[in-house]
N, C-alpha and C positions, 0 to 999 in steps of 0.2 A: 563466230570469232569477235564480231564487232561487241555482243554483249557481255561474253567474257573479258575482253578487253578493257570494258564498261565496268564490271564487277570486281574483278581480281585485284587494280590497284585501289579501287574505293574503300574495302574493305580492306587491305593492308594499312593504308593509312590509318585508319581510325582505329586500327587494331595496336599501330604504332602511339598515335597521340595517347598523352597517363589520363587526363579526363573525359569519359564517356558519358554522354548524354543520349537519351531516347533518340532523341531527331537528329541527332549527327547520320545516321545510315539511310535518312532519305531520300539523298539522291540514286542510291544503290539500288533501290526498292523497283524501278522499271527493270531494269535490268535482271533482277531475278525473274520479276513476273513473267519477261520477253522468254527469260529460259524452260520457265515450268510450261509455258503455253506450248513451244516448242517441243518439250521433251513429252507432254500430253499427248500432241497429236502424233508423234512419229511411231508411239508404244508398241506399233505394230510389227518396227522393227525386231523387238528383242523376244528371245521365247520365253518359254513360263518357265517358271523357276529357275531363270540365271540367274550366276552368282552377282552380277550387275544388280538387278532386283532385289535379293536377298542382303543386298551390304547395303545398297538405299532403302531397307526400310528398319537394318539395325539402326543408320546416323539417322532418320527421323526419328524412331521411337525412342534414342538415347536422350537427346536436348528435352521431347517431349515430357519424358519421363520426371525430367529434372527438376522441368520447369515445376512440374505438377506436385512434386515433391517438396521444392521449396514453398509454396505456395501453404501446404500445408505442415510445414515444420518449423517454419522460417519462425513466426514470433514465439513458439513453443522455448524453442532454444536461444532464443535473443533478448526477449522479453519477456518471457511470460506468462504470455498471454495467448488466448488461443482466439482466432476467428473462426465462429463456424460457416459462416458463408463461405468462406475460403476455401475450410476443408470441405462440404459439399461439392463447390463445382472443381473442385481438382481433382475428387475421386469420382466425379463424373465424366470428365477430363480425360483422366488414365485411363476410362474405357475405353474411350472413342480413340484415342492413343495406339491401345491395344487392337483395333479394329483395322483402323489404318495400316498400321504394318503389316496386318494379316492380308491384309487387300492387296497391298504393293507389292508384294514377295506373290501374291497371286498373279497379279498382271491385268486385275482388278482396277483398271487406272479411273474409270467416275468411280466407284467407292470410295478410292482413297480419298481422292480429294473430296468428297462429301462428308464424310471421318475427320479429313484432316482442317476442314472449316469447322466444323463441330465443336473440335478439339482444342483450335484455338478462341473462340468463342467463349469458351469456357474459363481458359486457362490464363489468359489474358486481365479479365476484371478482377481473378482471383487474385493473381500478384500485384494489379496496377490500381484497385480500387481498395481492395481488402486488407493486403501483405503490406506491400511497398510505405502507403502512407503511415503505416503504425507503428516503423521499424526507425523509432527515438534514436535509439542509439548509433546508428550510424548515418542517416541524413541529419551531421550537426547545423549545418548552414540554415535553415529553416529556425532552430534554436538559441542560434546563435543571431540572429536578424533580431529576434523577438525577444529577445532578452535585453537586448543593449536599448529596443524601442523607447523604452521610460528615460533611459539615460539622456538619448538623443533629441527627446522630446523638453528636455529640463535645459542640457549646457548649451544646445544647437548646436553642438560638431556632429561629424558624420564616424559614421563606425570605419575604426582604421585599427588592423590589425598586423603582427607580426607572426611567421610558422605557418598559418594555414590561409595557404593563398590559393583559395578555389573559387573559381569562377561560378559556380552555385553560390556563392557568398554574394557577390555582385548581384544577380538574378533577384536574390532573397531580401538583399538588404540596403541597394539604389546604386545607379551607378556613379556614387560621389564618391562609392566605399573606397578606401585606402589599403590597400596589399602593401605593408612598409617594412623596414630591415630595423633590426635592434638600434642603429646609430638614430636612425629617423623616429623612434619610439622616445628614445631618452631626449632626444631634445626635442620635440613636443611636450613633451610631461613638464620637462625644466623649463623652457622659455614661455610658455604662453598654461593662462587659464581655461579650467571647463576640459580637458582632454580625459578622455578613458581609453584605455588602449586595449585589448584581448594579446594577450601573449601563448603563443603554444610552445610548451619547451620542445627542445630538438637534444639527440644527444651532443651534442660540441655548444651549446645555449642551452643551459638550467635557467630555472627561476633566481635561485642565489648568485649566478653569474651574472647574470641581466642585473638583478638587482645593485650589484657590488660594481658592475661596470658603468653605470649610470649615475652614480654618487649621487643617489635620491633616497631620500623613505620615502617608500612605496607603500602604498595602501591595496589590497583584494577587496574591491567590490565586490566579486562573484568568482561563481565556475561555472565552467560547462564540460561533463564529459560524456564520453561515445567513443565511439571505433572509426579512426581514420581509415578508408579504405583504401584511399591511393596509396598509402604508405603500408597498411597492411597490419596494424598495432592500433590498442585503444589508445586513447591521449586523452590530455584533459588542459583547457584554455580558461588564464586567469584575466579577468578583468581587472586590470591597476591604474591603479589614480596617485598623483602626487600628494604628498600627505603634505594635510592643510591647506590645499586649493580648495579656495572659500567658494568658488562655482559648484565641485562638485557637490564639496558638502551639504552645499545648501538644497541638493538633489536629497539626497538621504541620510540627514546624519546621525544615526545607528544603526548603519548597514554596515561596517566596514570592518575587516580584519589587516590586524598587521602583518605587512608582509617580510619585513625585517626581520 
């Protein structure tokens, strides 16, 4: 009880909170362990072939499946691009996958988890070494840090954006970064020189609304686009500069489109 206790709101919560990070589930991580060690040694309990057994080792080999599959499809359909490392150890992966359920639904309790260490072993590097880093399009934050770095390097402001306020942005890009609203963007642009702002439109804030609400010409230094995930939709974020701020200019000047 106490590790259920342990477990159930941990993962609620974080199942609640919109941004999810790797290490947000680790204080949960005892807790499951306390249960598997548990449900290990007691296995004597249950007979072979319960339906207990048989539906614990469809919900294992389901997520496994998944993982192993994303792993190998993930930059195919996203990017492009194929990793064969990737695909190797996730069809190596789906074996030991395969194995494991077989064992669990046997009553096989050291196979499985010798399958099921195997399994993630595998499946693991595949998505978090191979997959994960190469997938552009949707970890924009990393892109978005590295893009503004020459900017930030030239006016000395800090990256301050409007629309995409993820805390991966902070991580990526220092914690001086600026999460700000359209009223805070037009009047750093108007009052003060050297500002670049990244704008992401939203639908109730277009670019031509921003723009027309701001009583500025505006200038696009750049774009960045990708797939917001928290939101669920591609998007695409402009970098704008007050046209004729002689700081930025002085940053690049044959970089710029009008944004007017």
């Amino acid at each position: 009880r106490l590790l259920t206790g342990w477990l159930v709101p941990t993962w609620l919560v974080f199942e609640i909170v919109a941004t999810k990070l790797p290490h947000y589930i680790l204080p949960a991580l005892p807790a499951i362990c306390g249960l598997l060690g548990l449900w290990g040694v007691a296995h004597h309990k249950i007979s072979p072939r319960a339906p207990v057994l048989i539906a614990a080792a469809g919900l294992y080999a389901v997520p496994g499946l998944c993982l192993a599959l994303a792993a190998i499809l993930a930059l195919p359909l996203i990017e492009g691009t194929v990793s064969v490392s990737a695909v190797i150890l996730a069809v190596v992966a789906l074996f030991f996958v395969a194995l494991a359920a077989r064992a669990l639904s046997d009553r096989r309790i050291a196979a499985f988890f010798g399958a099921a260490l195997a399994s993630c072993l595998l499946v693991y590097p595949a998505l978090m070494q191979f997959t994960l880093p190469r997938l552009n399009s949707i970890f924009l934050s990393p892109r978005i840090a590295a893009l503004y770095a020459p900017w930030r390097a030239c006016t000395g402001r800090p990256l301050a954006i409007v629309g995409y306020h993820e805390p991966s942005l902070v991580f990526a890009a220092g914690t001086d970064t600026e999460l700000i609203d359209a009223e805070t963007a037009a009047r750093k642009l108007r009052e003060e020189d050297g500002w670049a702002v990244f704008f992401e439109e939203r639908p109730n804030l277009t670019l031509e609304r921003f723009v027309a609400g701001s009583g500025l010409k505006l200038t696009v230094l750049d774009t960045v686009s990708g797939f917001n995930y928290n939101r669920g939709k591609s998007t695409t974020l402009f970098l704008l500069a007050r046209d004729g701020d002689k700081v930025v200019s002085a940053c690049a000047p044959n970089r710029t489109v009008d944004a007017s």
